[in-house]
C-alpha positions as CSV (number, residue, x, y, z in Angstrom):
1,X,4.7,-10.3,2.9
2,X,3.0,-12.8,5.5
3,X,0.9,-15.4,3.9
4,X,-1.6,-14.6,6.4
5,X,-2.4,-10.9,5.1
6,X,-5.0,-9.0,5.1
7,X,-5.9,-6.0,2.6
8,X,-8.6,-3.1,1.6
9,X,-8.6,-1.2,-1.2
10,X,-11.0,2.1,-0.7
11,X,-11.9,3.7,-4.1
12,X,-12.0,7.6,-4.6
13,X,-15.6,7.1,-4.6
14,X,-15.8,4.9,-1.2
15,X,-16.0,1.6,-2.9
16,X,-13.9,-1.1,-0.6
17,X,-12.6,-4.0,-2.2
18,X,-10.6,-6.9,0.2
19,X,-7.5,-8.7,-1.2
20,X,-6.0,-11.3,-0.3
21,X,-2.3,-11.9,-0.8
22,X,-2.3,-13.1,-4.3
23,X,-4.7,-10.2,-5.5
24,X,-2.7,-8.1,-3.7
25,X,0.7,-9.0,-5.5
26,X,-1.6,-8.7,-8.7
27,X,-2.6,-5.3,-7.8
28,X,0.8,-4.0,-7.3
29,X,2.6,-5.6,-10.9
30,X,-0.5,-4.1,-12.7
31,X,0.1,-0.4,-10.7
32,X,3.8,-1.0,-11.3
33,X,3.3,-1.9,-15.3
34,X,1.2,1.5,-15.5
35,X,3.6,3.7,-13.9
36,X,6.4,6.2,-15.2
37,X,7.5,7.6,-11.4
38,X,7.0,6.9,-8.0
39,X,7.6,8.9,-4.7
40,X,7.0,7.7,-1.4
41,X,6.9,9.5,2.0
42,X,6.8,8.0,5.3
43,X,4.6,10.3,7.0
44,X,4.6,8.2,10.2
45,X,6.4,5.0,12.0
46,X,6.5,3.5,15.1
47,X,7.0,0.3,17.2
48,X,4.1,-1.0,19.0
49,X,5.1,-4.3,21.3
50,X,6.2,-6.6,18.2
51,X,4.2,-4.7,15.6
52,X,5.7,-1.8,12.9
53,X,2.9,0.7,12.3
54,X,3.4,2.6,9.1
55,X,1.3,5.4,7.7
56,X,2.9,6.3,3.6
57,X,1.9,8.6,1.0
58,X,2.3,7.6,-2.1
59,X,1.8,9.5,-5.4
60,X,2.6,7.7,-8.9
61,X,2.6,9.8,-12.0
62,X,0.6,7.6,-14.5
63,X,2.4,6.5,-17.7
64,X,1.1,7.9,-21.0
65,X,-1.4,9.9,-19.2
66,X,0.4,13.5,-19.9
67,X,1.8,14.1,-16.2
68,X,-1.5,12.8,-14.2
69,X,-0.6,12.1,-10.7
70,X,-2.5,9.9,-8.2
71,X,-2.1,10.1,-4.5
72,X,-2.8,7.2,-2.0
73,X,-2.1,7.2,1.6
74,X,-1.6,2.7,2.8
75,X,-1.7,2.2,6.1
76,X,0.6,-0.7,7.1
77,X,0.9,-3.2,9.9
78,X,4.2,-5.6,10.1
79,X,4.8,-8.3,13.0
80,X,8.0,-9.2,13.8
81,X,8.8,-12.4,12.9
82,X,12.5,-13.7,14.2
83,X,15.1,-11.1,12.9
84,X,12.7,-9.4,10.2
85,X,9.4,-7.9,10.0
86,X,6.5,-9.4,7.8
87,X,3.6,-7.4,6.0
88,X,0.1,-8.7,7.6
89,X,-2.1,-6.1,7.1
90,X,-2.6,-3.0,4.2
91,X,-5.3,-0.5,4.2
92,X,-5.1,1.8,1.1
93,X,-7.3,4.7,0.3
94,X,-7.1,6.9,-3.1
95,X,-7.5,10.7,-2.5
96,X,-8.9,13.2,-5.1
């Protein structure tokens, strides 16, 4: 992750919240702490001059919540940065 990032969060109910990179991290251990499974799925990728576009779905099954799923689709920018790519930017929106 850049230090330079930039991140929404877009609620189920259209509520928009902007992290920066230490909420984000914050975000992601509390997600991870609350979790029993993850699958991911790239659903698109591609190289755009020195940027990595990335479009995921991700569903988490929720731990100690009998089997309740939640799906999110991020949208993720990366710029190339010498030999490696570097997270700058994260849009993530909860579906029903």
């Amino acid at each position: 992750m850049d230090t330079e990032l930039y991140s929404s969060i877009v609620s189920v109910e259209g509520y928009r919240q902007n992290l920066n990179r230490a909420d984000l991290l914050d975000l992601f251990e509390s997600k991870i702490n609350m979790t029993d499974h993850w699958d991911f799925d790239i659903v698109y990728k591609t190289d755009v001059h020195d940027r990595l576009l990335v479009f995921i779905e991700v569903n988490r099954e929720l731990e100690g919540k009998g089997g309740k799923r939640e799906k999110v689709v991020w949208f993720l920018t990366f710029h190339k940065r010498g030999d490696s790519y570097k997270l700058i930017r994260l849009y993530a929106e909860e579906l029903i």
